[in-house]
SEKOLSE-870683 format. One record per residue (C-alpha): z, x, y; residue number from 1. Coordinates in steps of 0.001 Angstrom, whole numbers, m for minus. Layout:
ATOM;c3;c1;c2;i
ATOM;Z;X;Y;NUM
...
This chain:
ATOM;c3;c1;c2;i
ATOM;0;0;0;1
ATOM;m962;1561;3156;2
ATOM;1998;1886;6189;3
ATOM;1903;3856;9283;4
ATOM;5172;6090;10190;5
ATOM;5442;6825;14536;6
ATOM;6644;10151;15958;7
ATOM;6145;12394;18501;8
ATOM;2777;14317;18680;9
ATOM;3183;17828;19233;10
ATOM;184;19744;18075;11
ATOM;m3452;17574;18605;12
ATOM;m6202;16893;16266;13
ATOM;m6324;15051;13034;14
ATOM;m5575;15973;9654;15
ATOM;m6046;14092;6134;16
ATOM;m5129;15352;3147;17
ATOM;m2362;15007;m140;18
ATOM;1579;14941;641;19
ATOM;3449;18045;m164;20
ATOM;7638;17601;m110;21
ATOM;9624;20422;1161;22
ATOM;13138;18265;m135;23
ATOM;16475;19223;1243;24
ATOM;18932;20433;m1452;25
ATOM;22452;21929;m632;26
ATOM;21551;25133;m821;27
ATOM;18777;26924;520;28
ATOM;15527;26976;m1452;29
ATOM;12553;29177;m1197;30
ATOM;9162;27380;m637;31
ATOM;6338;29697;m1710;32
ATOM;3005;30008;m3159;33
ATOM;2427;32686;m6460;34
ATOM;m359;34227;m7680;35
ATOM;m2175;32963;m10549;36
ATOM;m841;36164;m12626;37
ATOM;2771;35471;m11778;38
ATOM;2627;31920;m13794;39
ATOM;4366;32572;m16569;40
ATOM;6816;34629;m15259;41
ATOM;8191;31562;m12738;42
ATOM;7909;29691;m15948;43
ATOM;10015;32382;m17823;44
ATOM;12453;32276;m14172;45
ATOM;12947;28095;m15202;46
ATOM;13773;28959;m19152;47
ATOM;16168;31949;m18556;48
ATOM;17843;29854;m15614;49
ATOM;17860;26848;m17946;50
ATOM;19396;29109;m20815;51
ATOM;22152;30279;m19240;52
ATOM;23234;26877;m17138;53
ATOM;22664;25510;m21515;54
ATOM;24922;28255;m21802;55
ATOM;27220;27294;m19071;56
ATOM;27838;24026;m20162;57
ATOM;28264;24669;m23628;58
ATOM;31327;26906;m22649;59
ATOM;32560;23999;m20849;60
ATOM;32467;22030;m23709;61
ATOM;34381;23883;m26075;62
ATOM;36797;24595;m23573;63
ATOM;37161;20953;m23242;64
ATOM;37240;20387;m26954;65
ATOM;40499;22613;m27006;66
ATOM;42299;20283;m24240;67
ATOM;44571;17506;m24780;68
ATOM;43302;13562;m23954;69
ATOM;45772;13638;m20986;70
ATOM;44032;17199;m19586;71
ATOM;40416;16230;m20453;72
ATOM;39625;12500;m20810;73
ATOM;36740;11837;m22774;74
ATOM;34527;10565;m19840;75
ATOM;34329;14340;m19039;76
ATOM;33093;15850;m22246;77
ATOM;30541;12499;m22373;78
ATOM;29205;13810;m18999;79
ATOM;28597;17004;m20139;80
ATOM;26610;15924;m23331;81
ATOM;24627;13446;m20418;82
ATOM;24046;17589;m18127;83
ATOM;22886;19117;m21725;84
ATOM;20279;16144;m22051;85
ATOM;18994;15752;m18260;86
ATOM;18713;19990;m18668;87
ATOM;16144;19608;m21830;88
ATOM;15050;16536;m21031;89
ATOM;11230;16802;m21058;90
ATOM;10031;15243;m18003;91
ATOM;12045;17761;m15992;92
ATOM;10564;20819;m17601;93
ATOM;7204;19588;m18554;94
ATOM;6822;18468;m14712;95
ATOM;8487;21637;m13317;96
ATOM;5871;23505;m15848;97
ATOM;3351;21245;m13937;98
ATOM;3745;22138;m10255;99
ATOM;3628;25651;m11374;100
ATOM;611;25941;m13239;101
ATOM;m1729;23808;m11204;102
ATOM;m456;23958;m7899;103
ATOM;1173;27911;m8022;104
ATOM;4517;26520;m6538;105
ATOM;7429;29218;m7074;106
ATOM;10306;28078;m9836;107
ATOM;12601;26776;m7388;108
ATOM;10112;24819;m5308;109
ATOM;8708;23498;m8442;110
ATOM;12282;22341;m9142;111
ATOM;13027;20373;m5997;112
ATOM;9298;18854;m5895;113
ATOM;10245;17258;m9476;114
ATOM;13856;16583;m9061;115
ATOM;12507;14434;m6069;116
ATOM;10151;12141;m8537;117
ATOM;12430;11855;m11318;118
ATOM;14789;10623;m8926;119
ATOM;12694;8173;m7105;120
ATOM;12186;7039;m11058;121
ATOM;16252;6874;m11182;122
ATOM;16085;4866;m7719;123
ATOM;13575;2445;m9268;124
ATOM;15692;1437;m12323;125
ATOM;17311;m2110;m12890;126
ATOM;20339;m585;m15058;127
ATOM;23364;470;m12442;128
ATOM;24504;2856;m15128;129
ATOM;21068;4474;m15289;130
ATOM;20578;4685;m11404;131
ATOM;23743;6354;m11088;132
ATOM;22187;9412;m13360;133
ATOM;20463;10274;m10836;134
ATOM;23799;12396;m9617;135
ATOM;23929;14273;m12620;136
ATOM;20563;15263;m12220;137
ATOM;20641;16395;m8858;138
ATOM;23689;18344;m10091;139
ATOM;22148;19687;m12982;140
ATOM;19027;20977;m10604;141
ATOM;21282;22003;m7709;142
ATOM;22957;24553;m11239;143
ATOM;19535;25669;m11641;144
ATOM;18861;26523;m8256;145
ATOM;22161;28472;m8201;146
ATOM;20765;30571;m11318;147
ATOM;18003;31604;m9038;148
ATOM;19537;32264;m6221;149
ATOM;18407;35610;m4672;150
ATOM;14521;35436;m5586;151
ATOM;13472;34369;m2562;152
ATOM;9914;36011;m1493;153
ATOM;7654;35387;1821;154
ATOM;5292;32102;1600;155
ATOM;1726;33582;687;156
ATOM;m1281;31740;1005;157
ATOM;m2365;30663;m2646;158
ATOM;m5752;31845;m4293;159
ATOM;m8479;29459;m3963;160
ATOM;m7614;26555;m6612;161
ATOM;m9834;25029;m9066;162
ATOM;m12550;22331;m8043;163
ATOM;m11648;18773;m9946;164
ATOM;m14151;17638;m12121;165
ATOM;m14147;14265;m10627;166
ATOM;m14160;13629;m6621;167
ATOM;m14237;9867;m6370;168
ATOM;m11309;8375;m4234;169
ATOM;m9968;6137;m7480;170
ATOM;m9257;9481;m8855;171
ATOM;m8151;11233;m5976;172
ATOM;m5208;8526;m6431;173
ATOM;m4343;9598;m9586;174
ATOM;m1086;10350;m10881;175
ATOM;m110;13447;m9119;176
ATOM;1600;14952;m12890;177
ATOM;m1643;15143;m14565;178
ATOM;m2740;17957;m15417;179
ATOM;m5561;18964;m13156;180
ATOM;m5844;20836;m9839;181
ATOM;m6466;19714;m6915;182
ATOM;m9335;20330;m4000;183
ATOM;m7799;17943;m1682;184
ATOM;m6090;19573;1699;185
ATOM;m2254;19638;1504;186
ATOM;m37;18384;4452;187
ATOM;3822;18991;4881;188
ATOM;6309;16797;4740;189
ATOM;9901;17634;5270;190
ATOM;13029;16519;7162;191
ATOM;13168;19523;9072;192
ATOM;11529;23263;9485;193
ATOM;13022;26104;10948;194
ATOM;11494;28517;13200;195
ATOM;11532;30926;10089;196
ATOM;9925;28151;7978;197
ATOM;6853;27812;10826;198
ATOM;6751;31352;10875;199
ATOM;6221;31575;7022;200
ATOM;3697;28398;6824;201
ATOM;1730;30301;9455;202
ATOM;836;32641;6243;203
ATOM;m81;29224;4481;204
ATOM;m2729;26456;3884;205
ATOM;m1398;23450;5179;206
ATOM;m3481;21190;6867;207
ATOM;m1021;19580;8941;208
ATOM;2653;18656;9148;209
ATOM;4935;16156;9582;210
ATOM;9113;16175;10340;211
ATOM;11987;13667;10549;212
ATOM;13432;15505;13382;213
ATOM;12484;17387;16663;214
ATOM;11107;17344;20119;215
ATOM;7471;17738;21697;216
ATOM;9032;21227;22667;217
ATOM;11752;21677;19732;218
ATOM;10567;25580;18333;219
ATOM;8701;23725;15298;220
ATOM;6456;22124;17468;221
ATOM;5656;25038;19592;222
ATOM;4702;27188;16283;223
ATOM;3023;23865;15152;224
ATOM;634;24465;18478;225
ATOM;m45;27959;17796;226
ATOM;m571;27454;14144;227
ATOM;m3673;25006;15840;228
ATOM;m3353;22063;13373;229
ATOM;m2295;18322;13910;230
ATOM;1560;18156;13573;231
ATOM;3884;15029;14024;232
ATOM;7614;15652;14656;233
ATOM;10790;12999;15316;234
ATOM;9201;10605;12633;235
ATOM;12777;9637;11450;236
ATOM;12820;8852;7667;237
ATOM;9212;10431;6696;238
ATOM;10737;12589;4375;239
ATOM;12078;9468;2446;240
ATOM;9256;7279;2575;241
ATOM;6343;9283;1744;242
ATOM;5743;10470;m1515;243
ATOM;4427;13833;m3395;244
ATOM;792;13798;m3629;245
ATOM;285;10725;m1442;246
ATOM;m2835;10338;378;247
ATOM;m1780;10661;4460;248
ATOM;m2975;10954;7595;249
ATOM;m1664;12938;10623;250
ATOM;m3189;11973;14035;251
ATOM;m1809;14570;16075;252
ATOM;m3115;12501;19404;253
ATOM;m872;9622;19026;254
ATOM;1992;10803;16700;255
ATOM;1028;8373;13911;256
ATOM;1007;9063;10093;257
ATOM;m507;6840;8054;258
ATOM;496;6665;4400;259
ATOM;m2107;5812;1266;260
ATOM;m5025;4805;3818;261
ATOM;m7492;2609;2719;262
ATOM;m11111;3857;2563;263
ATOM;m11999;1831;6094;264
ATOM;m9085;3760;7717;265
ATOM;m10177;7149;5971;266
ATOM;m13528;6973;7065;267
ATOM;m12792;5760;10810;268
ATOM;m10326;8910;10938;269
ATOM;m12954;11338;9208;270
ATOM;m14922;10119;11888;271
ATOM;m12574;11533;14750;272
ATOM;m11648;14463;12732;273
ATOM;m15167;15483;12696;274
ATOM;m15558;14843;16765;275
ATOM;m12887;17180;17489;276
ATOM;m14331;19407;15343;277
ATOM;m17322;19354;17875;278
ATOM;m15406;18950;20827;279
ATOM;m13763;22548;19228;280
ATOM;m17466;24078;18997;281
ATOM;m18436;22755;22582;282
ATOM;m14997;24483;24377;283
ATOM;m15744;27522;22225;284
ATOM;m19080;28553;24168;285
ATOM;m16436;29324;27018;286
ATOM;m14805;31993;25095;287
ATOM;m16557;34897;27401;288
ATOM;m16431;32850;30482;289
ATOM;m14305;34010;33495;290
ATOM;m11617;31658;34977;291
ATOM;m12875;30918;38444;292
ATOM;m12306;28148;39904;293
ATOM;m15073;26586;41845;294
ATOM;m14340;27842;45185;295
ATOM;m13675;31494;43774;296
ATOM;m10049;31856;42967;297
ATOM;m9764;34235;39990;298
ATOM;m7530;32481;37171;299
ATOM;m5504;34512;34627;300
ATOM;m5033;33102;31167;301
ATOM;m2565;34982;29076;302
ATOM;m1471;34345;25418;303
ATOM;1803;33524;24347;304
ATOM;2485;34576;20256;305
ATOM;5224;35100;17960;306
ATOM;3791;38103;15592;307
ATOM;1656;41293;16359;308
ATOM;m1137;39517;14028;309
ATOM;m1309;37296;16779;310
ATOM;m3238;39309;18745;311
ATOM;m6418;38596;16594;312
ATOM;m6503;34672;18084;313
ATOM;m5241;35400;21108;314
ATOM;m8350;38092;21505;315
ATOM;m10445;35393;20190;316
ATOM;m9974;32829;22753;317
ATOM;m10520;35233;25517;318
ATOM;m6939;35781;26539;319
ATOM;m6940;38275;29104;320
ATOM;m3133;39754;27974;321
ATOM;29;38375;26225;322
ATOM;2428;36460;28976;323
ATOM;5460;36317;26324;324
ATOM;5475;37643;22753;325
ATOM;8457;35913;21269;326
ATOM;10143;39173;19696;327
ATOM;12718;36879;18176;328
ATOM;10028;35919;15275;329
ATOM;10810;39922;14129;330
ATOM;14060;39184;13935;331
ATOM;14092;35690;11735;332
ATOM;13049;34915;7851;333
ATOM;14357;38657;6792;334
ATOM;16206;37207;3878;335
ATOM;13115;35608;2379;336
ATOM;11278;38628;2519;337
ATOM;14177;40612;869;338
ATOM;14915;42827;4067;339
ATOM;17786;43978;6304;340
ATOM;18958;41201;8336;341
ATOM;18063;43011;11842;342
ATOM;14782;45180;12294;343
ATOM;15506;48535;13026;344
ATOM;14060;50636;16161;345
ATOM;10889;52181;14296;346
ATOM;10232;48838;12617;347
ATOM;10227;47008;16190;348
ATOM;7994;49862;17929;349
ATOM;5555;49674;15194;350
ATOM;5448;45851;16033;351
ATOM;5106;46255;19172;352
ATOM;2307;49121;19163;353
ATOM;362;46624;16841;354
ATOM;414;44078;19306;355
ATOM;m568;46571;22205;356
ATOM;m3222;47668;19996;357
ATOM;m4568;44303;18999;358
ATOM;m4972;43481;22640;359
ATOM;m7395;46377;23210;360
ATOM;m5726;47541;26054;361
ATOM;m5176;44696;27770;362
ATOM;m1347;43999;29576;363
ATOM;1698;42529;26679;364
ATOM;4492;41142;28085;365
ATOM;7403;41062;25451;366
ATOM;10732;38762;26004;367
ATOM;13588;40156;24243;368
ATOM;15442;38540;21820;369
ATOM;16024;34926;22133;370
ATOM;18045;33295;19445;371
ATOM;20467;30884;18962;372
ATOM;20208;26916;19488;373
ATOM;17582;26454;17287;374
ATOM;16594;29496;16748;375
ATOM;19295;31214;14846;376
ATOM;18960;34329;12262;377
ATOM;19503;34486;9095;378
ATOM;22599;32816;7779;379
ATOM;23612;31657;10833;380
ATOM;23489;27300;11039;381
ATOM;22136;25923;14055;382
ATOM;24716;23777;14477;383
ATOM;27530;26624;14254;384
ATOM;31103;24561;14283;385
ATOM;32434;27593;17008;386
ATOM;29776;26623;18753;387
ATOM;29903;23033;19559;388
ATOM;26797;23098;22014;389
ATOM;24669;25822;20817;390
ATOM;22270;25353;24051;391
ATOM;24928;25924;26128;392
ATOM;26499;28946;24751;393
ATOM;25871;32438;23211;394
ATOM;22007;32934;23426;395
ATOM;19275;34685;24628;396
ATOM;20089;37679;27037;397
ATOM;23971;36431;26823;398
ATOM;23507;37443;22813;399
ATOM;22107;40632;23659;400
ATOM;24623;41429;25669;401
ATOM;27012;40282;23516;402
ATOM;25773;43269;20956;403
ATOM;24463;46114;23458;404
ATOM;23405;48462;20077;405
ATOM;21382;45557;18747;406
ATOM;19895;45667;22228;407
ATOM;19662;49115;22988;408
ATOM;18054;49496;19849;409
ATOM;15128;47055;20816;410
ATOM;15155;48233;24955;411
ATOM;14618;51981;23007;412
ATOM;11747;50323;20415;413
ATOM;9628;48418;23477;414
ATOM;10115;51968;26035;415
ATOM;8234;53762;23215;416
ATOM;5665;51206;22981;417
ATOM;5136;51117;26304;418
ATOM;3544;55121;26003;419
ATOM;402;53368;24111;420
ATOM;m607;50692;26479;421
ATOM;806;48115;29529;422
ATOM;3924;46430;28731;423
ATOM;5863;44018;30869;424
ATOM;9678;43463;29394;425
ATOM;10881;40072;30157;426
ATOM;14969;38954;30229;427
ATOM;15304;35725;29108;428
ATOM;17980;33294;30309;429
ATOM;19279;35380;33098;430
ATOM;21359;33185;36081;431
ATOM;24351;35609;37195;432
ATOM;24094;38479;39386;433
ATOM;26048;39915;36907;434
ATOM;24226;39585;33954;435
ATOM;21112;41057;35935;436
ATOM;22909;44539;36879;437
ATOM;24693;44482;33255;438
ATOM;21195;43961;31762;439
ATOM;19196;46960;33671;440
ATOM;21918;49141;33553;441
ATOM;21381;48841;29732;442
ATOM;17246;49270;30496;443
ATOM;18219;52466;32191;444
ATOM;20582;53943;29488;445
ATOM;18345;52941;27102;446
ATOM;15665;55261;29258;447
ATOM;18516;58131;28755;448
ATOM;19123;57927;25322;449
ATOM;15065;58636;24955;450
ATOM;15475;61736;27150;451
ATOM;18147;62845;25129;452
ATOM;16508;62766;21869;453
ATOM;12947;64170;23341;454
ATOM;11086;60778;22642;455
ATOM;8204;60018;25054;456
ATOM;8134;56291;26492;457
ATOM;6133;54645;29184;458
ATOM;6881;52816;32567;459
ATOM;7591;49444;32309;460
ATOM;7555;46288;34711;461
ATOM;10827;44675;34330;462
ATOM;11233;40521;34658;463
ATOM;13368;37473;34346;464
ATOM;12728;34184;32590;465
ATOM;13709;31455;35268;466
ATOM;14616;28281;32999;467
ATOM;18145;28086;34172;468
ATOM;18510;25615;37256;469
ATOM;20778;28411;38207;470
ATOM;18386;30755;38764;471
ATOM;15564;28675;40216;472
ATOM;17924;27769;43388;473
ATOM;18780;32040;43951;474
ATOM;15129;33327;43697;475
ATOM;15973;35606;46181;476
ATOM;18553;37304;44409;477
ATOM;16415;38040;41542;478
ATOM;13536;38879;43551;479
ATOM;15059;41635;44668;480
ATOM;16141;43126;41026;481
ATOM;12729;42096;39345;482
ATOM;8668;42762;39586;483
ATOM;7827;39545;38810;484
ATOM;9154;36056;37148;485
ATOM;8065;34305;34334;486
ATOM;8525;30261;34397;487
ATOM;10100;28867;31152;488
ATOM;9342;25020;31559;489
ATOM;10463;24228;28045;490
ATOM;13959;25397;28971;491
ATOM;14455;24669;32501;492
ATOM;13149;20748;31768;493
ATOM;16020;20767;28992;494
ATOM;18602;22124;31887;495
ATOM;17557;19919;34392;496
ATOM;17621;17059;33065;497
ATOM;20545;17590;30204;498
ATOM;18451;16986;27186;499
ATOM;18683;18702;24170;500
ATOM;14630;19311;23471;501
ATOM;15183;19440;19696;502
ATOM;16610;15750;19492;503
ATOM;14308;13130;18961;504
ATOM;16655;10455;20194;505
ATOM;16338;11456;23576;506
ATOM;12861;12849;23274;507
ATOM;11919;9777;25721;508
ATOM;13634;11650;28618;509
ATOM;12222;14884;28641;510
ATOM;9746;14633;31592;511
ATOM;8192;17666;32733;512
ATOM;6809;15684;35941;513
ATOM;10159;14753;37039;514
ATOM;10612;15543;40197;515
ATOM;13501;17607;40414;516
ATOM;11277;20322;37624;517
ATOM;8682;20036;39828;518
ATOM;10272;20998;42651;519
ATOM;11592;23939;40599;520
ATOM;8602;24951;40211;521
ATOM;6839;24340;43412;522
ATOM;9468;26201;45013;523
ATOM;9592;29039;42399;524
ATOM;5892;29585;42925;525
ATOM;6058;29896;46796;526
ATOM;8828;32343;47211;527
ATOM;6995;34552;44364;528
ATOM;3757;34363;47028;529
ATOM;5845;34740;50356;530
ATOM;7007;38376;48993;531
ATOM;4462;39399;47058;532
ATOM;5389;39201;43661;533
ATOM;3907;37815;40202;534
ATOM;4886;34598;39207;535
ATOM;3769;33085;35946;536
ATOM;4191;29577;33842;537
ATOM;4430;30595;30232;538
ATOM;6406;27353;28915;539
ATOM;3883;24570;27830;540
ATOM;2980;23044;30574;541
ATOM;1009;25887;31717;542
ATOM;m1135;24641;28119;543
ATOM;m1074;21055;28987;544
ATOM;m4357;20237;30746;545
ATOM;m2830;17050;32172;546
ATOM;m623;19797;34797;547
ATOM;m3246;22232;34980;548
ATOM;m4746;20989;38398;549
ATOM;m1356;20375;39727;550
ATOM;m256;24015;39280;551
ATOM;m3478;25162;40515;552
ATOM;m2559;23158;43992;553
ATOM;557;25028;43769;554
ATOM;m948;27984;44047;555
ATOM;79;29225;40504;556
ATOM;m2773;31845;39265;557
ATOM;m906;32960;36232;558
ATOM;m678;30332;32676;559
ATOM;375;31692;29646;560
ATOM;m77;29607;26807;561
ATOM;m899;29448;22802;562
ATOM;m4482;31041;22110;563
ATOM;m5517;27201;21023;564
ATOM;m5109;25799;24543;565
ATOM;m6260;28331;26409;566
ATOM;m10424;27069;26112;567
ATOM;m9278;23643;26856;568
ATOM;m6985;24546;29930;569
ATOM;m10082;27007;30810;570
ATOM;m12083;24302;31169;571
ATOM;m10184;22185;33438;572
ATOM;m9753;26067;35815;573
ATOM;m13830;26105;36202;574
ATOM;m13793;22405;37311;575
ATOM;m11431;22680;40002;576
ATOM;m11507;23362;43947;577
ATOM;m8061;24541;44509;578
ATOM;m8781;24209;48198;579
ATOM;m8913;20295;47607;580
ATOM;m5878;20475;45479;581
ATOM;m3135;21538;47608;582
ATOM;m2332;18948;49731;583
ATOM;m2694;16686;46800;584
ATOM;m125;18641;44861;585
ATOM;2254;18587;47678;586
ATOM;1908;14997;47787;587
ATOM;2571;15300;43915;588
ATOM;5829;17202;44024;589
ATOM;7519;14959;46902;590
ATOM;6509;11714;45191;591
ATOM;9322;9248;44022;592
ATOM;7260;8797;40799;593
ATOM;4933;12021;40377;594
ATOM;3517;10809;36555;595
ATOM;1821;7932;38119;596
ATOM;829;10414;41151;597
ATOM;m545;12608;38364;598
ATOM;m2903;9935;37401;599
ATOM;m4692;9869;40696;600
């Protein structure tokens, strides 16, 4: 039966292809693709883990066997004999066999996607006695998982997979257990993805996501809009109501999934996936194009990425430099990929000499470390309980500072990079006097611990982030400690107004045309002109074409943005007269209701 599930959209296009579960469990769980050779030995992973929790509960038993009826009543020992069963039964293993053969899921993956449709089958049954098994087998997986535990490994895109013999649509319905493989794109659905997670699915073949919870600017919808395919966050209880290998759809445009389509709504929605396809093609002949505005004002569009591979799209799309490289993404998924939890200082200057490298001389700017909210490293929750409001408290350049050899050791790692090419360091969440002297004295003993050891390094230009009201209303102040400022939107909306930009329940109040941002920004913009210094947007309204023109009018010449926008925002700089636009964006900025303004 086809149903539609509303979010938010986050990343645009359309996508169409079968439902792949990421289910929650209680501990963490590695999601991962394998290599066709490395079959059996995930299989082998499941029957050693399975031996030894056998094992596990047979010791239990006899253990039991020796207590009394008052120590051990005999509901216990009838529970275990119910574990031993649900641990051979056959639909677990021969369907946990199944997602690893024919769709190269690791062991524990494998494990979670079938505990979730046995226990939909539990769900489904009549018998209160029998629905209530589904417990035991969520206990008897979670003892499986535990086995496991530790074999984590980075998410690898999968060899190409086996063309079904039969491609008609009755088929494509099938019953997702058989034993073929599939041709059909894969989409993600999951309650919830971590920065890490993004970063790792980056690596992967989905065609598209969808999550229960997050913002248009939550982290998972940012790496969603790098990543360039249709993503839906916020969609509430997605995770619970679609099912593995269910046909969906993901319009990206509206925030609507649909669920089992029926052919007329597939083929209205190939339809529009196929004319943004062209739309794609047509915005690609701008690639070489300069951004000049019609009446001659030269337009820089900068890239913002996560990884040094980045470069290659950001190159691609005719980015002219990087405006932020979110350093952070070195720092998270280190566990999965069985490393130290913190990169050390060569490991960070070979990162960032790659990404000088892969911009082929052109200028990277790199933010240091921004974790915490949601963001957080490796085995640290993002809702820590000694932190009750994680936006609020120890992040960003407050973290740093809160560990100067941590930071020391990155300030040493981007100096040395900057002896290969242009680099521009950028302090993030900076609003106290303070924190600014406390942060470039560090810069500058960083600089002397070089000298000290005999290791060349290059100049830098040094930066804040201004997303803190705080720090929009003294400009002055850090105009005179800084070369230039870099305009974080996403944060300074979430400050302004007092929204948390990861919660979809107030996802309807995050405005970035309200007019106390906008005045934030106007004003940011002109006291960066009045004395002469560079001023960029790098947050994502410098990628949303609907602010483009506005900015423009503002006098902004700097937007830094993910490589997919930057055709589509390039398009809107070649149609404009910013001479026409200023008095218009004035008018913009001092309106009562600037969206509607906007529309004019």
């Amino acid at each position: 039966m086809t149903f539609s599930i509303h979010g938010l959209p986050v990343a645009r296009g359309i996508a169409i292809g079968r439902a792949v579960l990421v289910v929650s469990s209680r501990i963490d769980v590695a999601h991962y693709f394998i290599k066709p050779e490395e079959v059996e030995t995930e299989i082998d992973r499941v029957r050693v883990a399975r031996d030894g929790v056998a094992e596990e509960l047979q010791k239990l038993q006899a253990s039991v066997a020796l207590m009394g009826p008052n120590d051990a009543p005999h509901e216990l020992s009838a529970l275990l004999d119910v574990h031993q069963m649900l641990l051979q039964d056959e639909v677990l293993t021969t369907g946990v066999k199944h997602w690893i053969v024919e769709r190269l899921y690791n062991a524990e993956w494998a494990l979670t996607t079938q505990l979730e449709i046995v226990a939909r089958q539990f769900d489904e049954m009549e018998d209160e006695y029998l629905r209530e098994r589904k417990a035991d087998l969520e206990q008897v997986v979670e003892r499986l998982l535990h086995r496991m535990k530790g074999t984590a490994a980075v998410l690898a895109p999968p060899p190409p997979r086996r063309k079904r013999a039969a491609e008609h649509h009755d088929e494509d319905h099938a019953d997702p257990t058989a034993g073929e493989a599939f041709d059909a794109p894969l989409v993600l659905i999951a309650h919830d993805l971590s920065p890490a997670d993004m970063l790792q699915f980056k690596k992967s073949v989905f065609a598209g996501f969808v999550t229960d919870v997050g913002g248009r600017t939550s982290h998972t919808a940012i790496v969603a809009r790098s990543m360039d395919i249709p993503a839906v966050v916020g969609a509430r209880s997605a995770s619970q109501l679609v099912r593995q290998d269910d046909w969906v759809i993901i319009d990206g445009d509206t925030g609507v999934v649909i669920v089992d389509p029926s052919p007329i709504i597939l083929a209205e929605y190939g339809f529009k996936q196929r004319q943004g396809d062209l739309e794609r093609g047509r915005l690609s002949r701008l690639r070489h194009k300069p951004a000049v505005t019609l009446d001659g004002q030269r337009v820089e569009l900068l890239a913002n990425i996560e990884m040094p591979e980045d470069t290659l799209g950001a190159v691609k799309a005719g980015a002219v430099g990087v405006g932020l490289f979110r350093s952070e993404f070195l720092f998270m998924g280190r566990e999965s990929q069985r490393k130290t939890r913190l990169p050390d200082e060569d490991e960070q200057y070979e990162a960032y000499r790659r990404a000088i490298d892969g911009m082929q001389g052109m200028p990277v700017t790199i933010r240091t470390i921004d974790v915490g909210a949601d963001k957080p490293l490796d085995g640290k929750s993002v809702r820590d309980d000694a932190h009750l409001n994680p936006a609020l408290g120890l992040r960003a350049i407050r973290w740093s500072l809160a560990d100067p050899a941590m930071f020391l050791t990155q300030l040493r790692a981007i100096l040395r990079a900057a002896a290969h090419g242009e680099i521009h360091l950028l302090i993030p969440m900076l609003a106290h006097v303070s924190e600014i002297r406390q942060t470039l004295s560090l810069i500058d003993f960083a600089r002397a611990e070089l000298d000290n050891r005999g290791v060349a390094y290059g100049h830098v230009k040094v930066g804040a982030m201004i997303e803190i009201p705080a720090a929009a209303l003294t400009l002055r102040t850090f105009l005179k400690y800084f070369d230039f400022l870099s305009i974080g939107t996403n944060d300074l909306i979430q400050y302004t107004l007092a929204i948390d930009r990861a919660d979809e329940s107030v996802a309807h109040l995050y405005d970035p045309a309200h007019p106390a941002v906008l005045r934030l920004v106007a004003d940011t913009i002109a006291e960066c002109r009045r004395q002469g210094k560079g001023v960029s947007v790098c947050g994502e309204m410098a990628g949303d074409v609907m602010f483009t023109r506005l900015l423009l009018g503002l006098g902004l010449r700097s937007f830094s943005m993910h490589p997919s926008q930057i055709l589509a925002v390039k398009q809107e700089v070649l149609r404009a007269d910013v001479s026409k636009l200023e008095a218009w964006a004035r008018e913009v900025v001092e309106a009562e209701d600037p969206a509607a303004a906007l529309a004019r």
